[in-house]
C-alpha positions, 0 to 999 in steps of 0.5 A: 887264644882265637885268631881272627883272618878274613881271607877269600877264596873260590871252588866249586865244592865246598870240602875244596873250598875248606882246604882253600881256606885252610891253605890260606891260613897258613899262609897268612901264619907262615907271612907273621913267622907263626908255625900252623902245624899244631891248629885245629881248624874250625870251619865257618860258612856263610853261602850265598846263593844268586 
């Protein structure tokens, strides 16, 4: 079953930006008493440039 999270975080380059984001799912898991050692990640992007 999908689970949705909207989180937000900021890097430089884009494979530290992912891992951010990872870390910050699991967080939001961990703050619901969910375990996230056995997700897969699948990653979205949405650049913006200016």
């Amino acid at each position: 079953m999908a689970q949705e999270f909207e989180v937000n975080t900021q890097a430089r380059w884009l494979d530290e930006r992912m891992e951010r984001v990872k870390e910050a799912i699991a967080l939001c898991l961990e703050v619901e008493g969910r375990p996230a050692e056995q997700l897969d990640f699948v990653g979205l992007q949405r650049p913006r440039f200016a």
